[in-house]
Each structure stands twice: as structure tokens, then as C-alpha cells.
N, C-alpha and C positions, 0 to 999 in steps of 0.2 A: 433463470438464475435469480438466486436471492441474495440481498446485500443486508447485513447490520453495520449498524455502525457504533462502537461503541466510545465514540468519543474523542478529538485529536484526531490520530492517524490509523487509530486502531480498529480494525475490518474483520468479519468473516464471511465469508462469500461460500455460499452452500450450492452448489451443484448435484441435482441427483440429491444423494443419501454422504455424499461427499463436502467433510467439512474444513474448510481453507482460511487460518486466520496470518492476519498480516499486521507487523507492529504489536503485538497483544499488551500493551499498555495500560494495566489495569490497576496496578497501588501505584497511588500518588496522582492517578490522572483523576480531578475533579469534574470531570466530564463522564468519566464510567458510571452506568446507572446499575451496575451488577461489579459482583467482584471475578475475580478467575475461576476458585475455587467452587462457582455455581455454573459453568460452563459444561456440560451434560457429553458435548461432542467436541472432538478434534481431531482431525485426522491428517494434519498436513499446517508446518507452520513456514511463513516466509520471513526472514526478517532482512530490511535494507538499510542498516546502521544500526551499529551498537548506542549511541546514547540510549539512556537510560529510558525517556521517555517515547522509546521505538523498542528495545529490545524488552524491555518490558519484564514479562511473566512468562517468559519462550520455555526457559530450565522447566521450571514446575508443571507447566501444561504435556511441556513435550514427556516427560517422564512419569506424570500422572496417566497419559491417554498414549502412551507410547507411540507418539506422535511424529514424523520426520519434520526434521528443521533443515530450510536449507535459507543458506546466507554465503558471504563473502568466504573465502579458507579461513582467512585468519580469525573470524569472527566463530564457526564451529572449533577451530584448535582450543581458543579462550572457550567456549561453552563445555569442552571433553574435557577441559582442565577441571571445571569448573563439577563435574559429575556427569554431563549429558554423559550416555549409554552410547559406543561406539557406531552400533546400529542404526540410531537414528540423527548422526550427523551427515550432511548432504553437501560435503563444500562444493564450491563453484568461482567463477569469477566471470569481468566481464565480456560479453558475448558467448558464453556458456550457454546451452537447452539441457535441460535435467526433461524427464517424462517420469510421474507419478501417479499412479490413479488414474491414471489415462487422461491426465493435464502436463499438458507441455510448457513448463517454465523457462522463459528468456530472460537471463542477469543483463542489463544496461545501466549506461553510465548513468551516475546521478553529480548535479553538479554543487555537492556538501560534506562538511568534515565527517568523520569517524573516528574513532576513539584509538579502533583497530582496523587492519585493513582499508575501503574505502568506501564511501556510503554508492548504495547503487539504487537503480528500479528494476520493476518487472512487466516483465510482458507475458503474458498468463493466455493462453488458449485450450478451451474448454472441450469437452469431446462432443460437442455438438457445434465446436469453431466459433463457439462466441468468445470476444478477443478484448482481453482487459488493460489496459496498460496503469500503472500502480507508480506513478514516478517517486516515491519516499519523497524525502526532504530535499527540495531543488531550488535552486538557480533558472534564470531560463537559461537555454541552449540552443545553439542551432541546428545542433544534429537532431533533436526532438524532428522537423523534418524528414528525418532518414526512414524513423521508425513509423512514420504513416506513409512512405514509399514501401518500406517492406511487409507494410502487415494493415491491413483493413481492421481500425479499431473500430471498436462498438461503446467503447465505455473507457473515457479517464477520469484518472481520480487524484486529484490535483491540490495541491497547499493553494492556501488562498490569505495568507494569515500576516506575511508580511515581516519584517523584522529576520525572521529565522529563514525564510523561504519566499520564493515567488510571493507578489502580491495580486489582487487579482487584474489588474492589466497587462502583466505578466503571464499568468495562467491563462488569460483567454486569447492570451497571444501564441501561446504553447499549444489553445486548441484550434487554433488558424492552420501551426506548423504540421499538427497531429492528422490533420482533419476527420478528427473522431466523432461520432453520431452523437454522443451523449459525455456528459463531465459531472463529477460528484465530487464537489470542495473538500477538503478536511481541513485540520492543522488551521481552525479559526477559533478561538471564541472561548478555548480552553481556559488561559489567562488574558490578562487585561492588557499585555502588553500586544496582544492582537488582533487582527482585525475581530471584530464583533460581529459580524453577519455578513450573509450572501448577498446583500443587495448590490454593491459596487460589482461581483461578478457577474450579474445578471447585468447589469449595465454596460461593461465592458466585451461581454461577449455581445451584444446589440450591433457594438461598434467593430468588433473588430475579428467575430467570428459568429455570425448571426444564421449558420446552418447548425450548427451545435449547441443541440438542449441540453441546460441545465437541470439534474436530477436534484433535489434537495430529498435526504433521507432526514427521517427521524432516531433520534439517540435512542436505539435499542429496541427500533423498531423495525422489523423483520420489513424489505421493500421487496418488491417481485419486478424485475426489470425485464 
């Protein structure tokens, strides 16, 4: 599997010939090192809260690449309002499984506001069972436990940024509960009012979840995990 990352919270994860992007956040996010509009492939959008700086460029990617989006109901109702193609709205809610592309998508709870409906995550398994968990903009939780009882993750991908979401003692506490193999920060470094780098979660995961490696990607640079 391969991860980009373009910045903030904004992902696409390429399976196969299969392209999955998450948050697509790309005008206004100063972390973007590409705009949307140079985006070649898309074939499957997730979004986990309407703020602007998560629901992003979903309309135009989705309708340019006649893309499925799936998110909260109330969050695809506002996107059909909005022009999405009836076709490619995908609602859901939480503990919902959608299956697309032969990726099995799980809506869970996320613990942060939304504009509309409720902000949630995802738990993403790949047709070769590699299992992603995607928590959007969180809080910690306890039930994050539940979801490393129910599902062998291989990879979280976790705010680490503080202020808006988990910080990273927080998130490396989240990857105690997860007990996931591997953790990829975002949601740092965008603005100032954020944490500034991975080093406090490398240090915090030492402490307090030291079977779980930390991945650092590069901005816009394709990673093969």
C-alpha cells in the first residue's frame, strides 16, 4: 500500500490501481504542495467532518473523476444540495460497512464537532486485509480500545497537533488502546497554532506505547508501507 500525504489531514492511499483520498483539503491548506485540480486519479473519496479544512475539494474531485464520496447522511444530503450527482453520494453513519472497490469501509465514532451531522473515523480494510484505521479530528476515547479488539490494525493515522485534537500524549495513548503495528501523525504543523513536529510523539509513544512504530511521511511524497 501507498500513502501520500498532502498536508494537515489530507491522504490518499493507493491500493492496487485503486485511488482512496481522505479529507481532500487542498485550497487554503498551506501545507498542500499540489493543488486538486493536478490530481490525475480518484476513485473513492472519504470524508469525516464537514469543516472546511476536512471536507475540502470532495464536490469538485468527486464530480470531476466521478468519484464516490461517502461520509456522515447528513453531510452527502448538504453535498446533493450542493450539486454532487446523486450517484456518487454514499451516506452512512456510525457503525455502518459500506464495501467499494473491494475496500470495506467502517464509520466510527469520532470524538469532534461538525458543522452538519457528526464528525466520525474510519476503519478502512483493504482486499488484501490490510486494516487502516483513519480517526479524523479526535479527542481521546475509550472506546478506541473496542476497535483494536475488533479489528487487527496495521496502521493509524492520528492528529497529533493539539489545540483542535489529540495531542501527541494523547495519540500515543490512543495507540496503547488501538494496539496498532504502525501510526502516521497528521493535523500538525499546518499552522502555528500547532504542534510543530513529530518529535514529542516519538517520545510519547517510547513511553507509553513502545510496540508501535512511528511512520513519518513526506509532504507529497508517495510512501510504500
Amino acid at each position: 500500500m501507498e500513502i501520500t500525504w498532502f498536508g494537515h489531514s489530507n491522504f490518499r492511499l493507493k491500493a492496487g490501481d485503486t485511488n482512496v483520498f481522505i479529507d481532500p483539503f487542498f485550497v487554503g491548506n498551506p501545507a498542500a504542495p499540489t493543488t486538486y485540480k493536478e490530481i490525475d486519479a480518484c476513485d473513492l473519496i472519504l470524508v469525516t467532518h464537514d469543516h472546511n479544512d476536512h471536507i475540502g475539494q470532495t464536490l469538485e474531485l468527486a464530480i470531476k473523476h466521478d468519484a464516490e464520496v461517502v461520509a456522515m447522511f447528513d453531510i452527502i444530503q448538504g453535498l446533493l444540495a450542493l450539486g454532487l450527482p446523486e450517484h456518487l453520494g454514499v451516506p452512512m453513519n456510525i457503525g455502518g460497512t459500506v464495501e467499494r472497490l473491494g475496500i470495506k469501509v467502517k464509520m466510527v465514532q469520532a470524538m469532534h464537532s461538525s458543522t452538519t451531522g457528526t464528525a466520525a473515523g474510519y476503519i478502512i480494510t483493504l482486499p488484501d486485509g490490510t486494516c487502516i484505521y483513519d480517526s479524523g479530528d479526535t479527542g481521546l476515547f475509550g472506546d478506541m480500545e473496542l476497535f483494536g479488539a475488533f479489528h487487527d490494525i496495521d496502521i493509524a493515522m492520528l492528529p497529533t497537533g493539539g489545540r483542535f485534537t489529540m495531542d501527541a500524549q494523547q495519540a500515543a495513548y490512543a495507540c496503547k488502546l488501538l494496539k496498532c503495528k504502525k501510526v502516521v501523525p497528521h493535523h500538525w504543523g499546518t499552522w502555528g497554532i500547532l504542534d510543530k513536529s513529530t518529535e514529542s510523539m516519538a517520545e510519547q509513544l517510547t513511553l507509553l506505547a513502545p510496540d508501535t512504530e512511528m511512520v513519518e511521511v513526506e509532504i507529497g511524497k508517495p510512501t510504500e508501507i
